[in-house]
C-alpha positions as CSV (number, residue, x, y, z in Angstrom):
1,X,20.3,-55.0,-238.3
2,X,24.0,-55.5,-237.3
3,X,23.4,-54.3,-233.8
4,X,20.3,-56.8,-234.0
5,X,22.2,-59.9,-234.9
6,X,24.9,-58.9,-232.0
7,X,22.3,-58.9,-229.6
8,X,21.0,-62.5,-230.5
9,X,24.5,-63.5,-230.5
10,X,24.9,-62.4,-227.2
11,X,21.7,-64.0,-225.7
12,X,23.0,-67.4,-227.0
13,X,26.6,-67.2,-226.2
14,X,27.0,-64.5,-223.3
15,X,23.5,-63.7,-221.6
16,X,25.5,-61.2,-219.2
17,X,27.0,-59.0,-221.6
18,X,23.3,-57.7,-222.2
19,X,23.3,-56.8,-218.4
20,X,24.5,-53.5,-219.0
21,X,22.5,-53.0,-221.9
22,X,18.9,-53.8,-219.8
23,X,20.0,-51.5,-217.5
24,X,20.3,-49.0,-219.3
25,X,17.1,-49.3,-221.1
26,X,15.5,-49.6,-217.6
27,X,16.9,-46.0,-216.7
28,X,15.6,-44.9,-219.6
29,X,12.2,-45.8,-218.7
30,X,12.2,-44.5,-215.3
31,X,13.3,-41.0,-216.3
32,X,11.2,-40.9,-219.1
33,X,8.4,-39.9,-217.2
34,X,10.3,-37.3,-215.5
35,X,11.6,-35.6,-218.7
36,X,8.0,-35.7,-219.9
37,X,6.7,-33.6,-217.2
38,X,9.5,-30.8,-217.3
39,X,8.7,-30.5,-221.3
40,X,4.7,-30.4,-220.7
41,X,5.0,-27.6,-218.1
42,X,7.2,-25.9,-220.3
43,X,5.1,-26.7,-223.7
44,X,1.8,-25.4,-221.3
45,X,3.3,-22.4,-220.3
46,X,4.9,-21.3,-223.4
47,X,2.6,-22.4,-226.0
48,X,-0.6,-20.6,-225.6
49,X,2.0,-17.8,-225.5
50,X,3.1,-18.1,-229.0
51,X,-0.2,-18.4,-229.7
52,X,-1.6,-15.2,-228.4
53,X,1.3,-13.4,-230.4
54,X,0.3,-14.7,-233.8
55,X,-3.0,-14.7,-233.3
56,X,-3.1,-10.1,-232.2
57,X,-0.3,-9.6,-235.0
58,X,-3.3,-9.4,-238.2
59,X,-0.4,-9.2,-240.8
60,X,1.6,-11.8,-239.7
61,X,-1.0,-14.0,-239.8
62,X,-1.7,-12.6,-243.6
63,X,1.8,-13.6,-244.3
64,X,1.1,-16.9,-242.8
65,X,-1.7,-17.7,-244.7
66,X,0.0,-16.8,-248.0
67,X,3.0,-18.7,-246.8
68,X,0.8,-21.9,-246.8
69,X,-1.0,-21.2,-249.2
70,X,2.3,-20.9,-251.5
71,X,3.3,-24.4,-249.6
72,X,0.1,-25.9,-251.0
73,X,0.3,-24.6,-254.7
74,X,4.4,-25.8,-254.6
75,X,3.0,-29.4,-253.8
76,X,0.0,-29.6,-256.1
77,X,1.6,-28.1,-258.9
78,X,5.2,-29.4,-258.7
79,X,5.1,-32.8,-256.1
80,X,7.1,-31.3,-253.7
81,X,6.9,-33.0,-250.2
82,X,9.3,-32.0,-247.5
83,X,8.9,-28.3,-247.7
84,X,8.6,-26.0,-244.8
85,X,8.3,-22.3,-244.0
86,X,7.8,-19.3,-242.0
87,X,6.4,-15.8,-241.7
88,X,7.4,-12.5,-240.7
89,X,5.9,-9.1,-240.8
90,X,7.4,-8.1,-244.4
91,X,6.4,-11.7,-246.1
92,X,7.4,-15.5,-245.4
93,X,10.4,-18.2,-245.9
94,X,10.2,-20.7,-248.3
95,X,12.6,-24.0,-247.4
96,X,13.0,-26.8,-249.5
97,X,14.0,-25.7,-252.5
98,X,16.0,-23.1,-254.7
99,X,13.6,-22.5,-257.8
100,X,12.7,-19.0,-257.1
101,X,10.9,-18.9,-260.1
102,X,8.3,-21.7,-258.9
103,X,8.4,-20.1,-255.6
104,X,7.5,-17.2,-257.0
105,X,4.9,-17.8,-259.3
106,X,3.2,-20.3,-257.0
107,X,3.1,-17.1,-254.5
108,X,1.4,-15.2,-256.8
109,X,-0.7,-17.8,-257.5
110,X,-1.8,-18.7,-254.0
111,X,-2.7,-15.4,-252.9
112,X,-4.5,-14.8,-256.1
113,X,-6.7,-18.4,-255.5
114,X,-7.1,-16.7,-251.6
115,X,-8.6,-13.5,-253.2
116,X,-10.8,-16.1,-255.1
117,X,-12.4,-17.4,-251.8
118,X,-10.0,-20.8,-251.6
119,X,-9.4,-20.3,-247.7
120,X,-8.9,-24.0,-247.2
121,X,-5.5,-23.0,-248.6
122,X,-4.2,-21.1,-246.1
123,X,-4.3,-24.1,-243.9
124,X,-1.3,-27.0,-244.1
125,X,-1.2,-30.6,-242.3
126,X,2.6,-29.7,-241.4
127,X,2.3,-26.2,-239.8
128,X,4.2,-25.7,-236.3
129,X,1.1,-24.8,-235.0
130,X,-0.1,-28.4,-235.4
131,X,2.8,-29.7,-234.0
132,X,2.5,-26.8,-231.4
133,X,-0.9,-28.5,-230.5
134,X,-0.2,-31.9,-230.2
135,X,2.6,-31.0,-227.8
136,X,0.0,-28.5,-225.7
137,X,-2.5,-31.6,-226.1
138,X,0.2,-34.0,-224.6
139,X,1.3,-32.2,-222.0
140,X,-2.7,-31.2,-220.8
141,X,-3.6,-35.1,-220.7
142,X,-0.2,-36.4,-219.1
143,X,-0.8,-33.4,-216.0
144,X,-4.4,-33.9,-215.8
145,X,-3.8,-37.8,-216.0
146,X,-1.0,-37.5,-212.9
147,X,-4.0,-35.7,-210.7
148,X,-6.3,-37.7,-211.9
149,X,-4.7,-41.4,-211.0
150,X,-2.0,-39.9,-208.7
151,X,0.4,-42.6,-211.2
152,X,3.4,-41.3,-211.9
153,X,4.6,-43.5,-215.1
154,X,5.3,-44.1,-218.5
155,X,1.6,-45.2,-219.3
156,X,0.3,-42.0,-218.4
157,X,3.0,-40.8,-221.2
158,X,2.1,-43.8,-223.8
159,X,-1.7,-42.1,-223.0
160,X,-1.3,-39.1,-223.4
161,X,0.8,-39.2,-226.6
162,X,-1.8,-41.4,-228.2
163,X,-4.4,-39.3,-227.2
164,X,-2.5,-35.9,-228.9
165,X,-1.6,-37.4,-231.6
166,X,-5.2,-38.4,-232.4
167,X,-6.4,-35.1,-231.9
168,X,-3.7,-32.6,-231.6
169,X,-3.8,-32.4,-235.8
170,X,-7.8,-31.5,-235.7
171,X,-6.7,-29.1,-233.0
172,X,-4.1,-28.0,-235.3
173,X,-6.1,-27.3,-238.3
174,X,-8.9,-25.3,-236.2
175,X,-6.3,-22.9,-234.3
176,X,-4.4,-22.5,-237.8
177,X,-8.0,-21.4,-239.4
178,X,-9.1,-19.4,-236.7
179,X,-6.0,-17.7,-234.9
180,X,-2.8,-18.3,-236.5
181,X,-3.8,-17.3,-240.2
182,X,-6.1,-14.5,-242.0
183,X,-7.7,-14.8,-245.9
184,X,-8.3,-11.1,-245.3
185,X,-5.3,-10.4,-248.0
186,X,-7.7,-8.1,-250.9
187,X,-5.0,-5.5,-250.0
188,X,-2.0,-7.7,-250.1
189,X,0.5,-7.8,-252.6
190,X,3.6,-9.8,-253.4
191,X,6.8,-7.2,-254.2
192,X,9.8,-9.5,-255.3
193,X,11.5,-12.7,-253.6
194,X,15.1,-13.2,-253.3
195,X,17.6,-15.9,-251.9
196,X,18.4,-15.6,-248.2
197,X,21.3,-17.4,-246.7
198,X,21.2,-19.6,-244.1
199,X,20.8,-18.7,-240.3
200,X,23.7,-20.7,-239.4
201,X,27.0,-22.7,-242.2
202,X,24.8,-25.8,-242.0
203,X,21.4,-24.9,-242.9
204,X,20.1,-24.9,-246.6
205,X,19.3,-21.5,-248.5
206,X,16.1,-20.2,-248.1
207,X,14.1,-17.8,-250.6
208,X,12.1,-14.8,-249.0
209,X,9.2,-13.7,-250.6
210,X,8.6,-9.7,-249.4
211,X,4.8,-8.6,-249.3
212,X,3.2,-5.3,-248.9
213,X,0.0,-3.8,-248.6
214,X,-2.2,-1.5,-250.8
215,X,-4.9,0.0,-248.5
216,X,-8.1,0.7,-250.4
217,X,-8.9,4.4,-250.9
């Protein structure tokens, strides 16, 4: 708001102080489309990539689908709204909070609903993948829009972010169900969670929840 009303002030008193400012934004508008294009070769090479990993690794995608499946139970049951997780090959990462006891018991909870046949569980509006997907989804229409129109500008990236953003999440929630998680867990089990520090002094504690696996005899 302040840097608002200095700008109007400006305009009525000293048009040319906002020279510098205009041009500035104009730069930023002519390599926007640039920047763009580096990140959706990168985002087109890389993410199918990531995706391939997940999707061959059958317990990590157990652990995933437990892991948001846990996400979901936290937010139903106790109106949390800005978690976030991940999953490894011995269990998943809760962020967000530091009741281990609700973490916990809405683990065991979650995989016991996924036993149960709930699968729509296992799949969560915020996952990377989806974001994942509407970045893959961007960078697809902003390439195939340059070869299309031969028109190198910042329409083609207003496009193509509309565009992914309008159905990079249904692309999400379809890659999620059918590559990046499994509700095969009948032999899963949950052994303990514990607080893990932080990856780096700045980052807030996370709680582990370890999993294991009880093959049927």
């Amino acid at each position: 708001m302040f840097i608002l009303l200095l700008m109007v002030l400006a305009m009525l008193f000293s048009p040319y102080l906002l020279i510098p400012f205009f041009a500035f934004f104009a730069l930023l508008v002519l390599l926007l489309p640039f920047k763009f294009t580096i990140n959706s070769l990168f985002h087109i090479f890389t993410i199918p990539s990531q995706i391939y990993r997940i999707a061959t690794n059958r317990v990590l995608r157990r652990n995933h689908a437990l892991e948001h499946a846990t996400v979901n139970v936290l937010e139903r049951r106790y109106g949390y709204r800005n978690l976030a997780g991940y999953a490894e090959n011995n269990g998943f990462y809760i962020i967000g909070t530091n009741n281990i006891f609700q973490v916990e018991q809405a683990a065991r909870e979650a995989l016991t609903l996924l036993k149960r046949g709930e699968k729509e569980l296992a799949v969560h509006d915020k996952c990377g993948t989806s974001i994942s997907m509407v970045n893959f989804l961007s960078a697809i229409v902003f390439i195939s829009l340059i070869f299309a129109t031969g028109n190198f500008s910042i329409i083609n990236v207003l496009l193509a972010i509309l565009l992914a953003n309008s159905l990079g999440p249904l692309l999400g929630k379809f890659v999620q169900r059918y590559f990046t998680t499994s509700t095969d867990v009948a032999e899963m089990e949950i052994v303990s969670s514990y607080y893990a520090p932080g990856q780096m002094w700045n980052t807030p504690a996370r709680i582990f929840v370890k999993t294991s696996w009880i093959p049927y005899l």
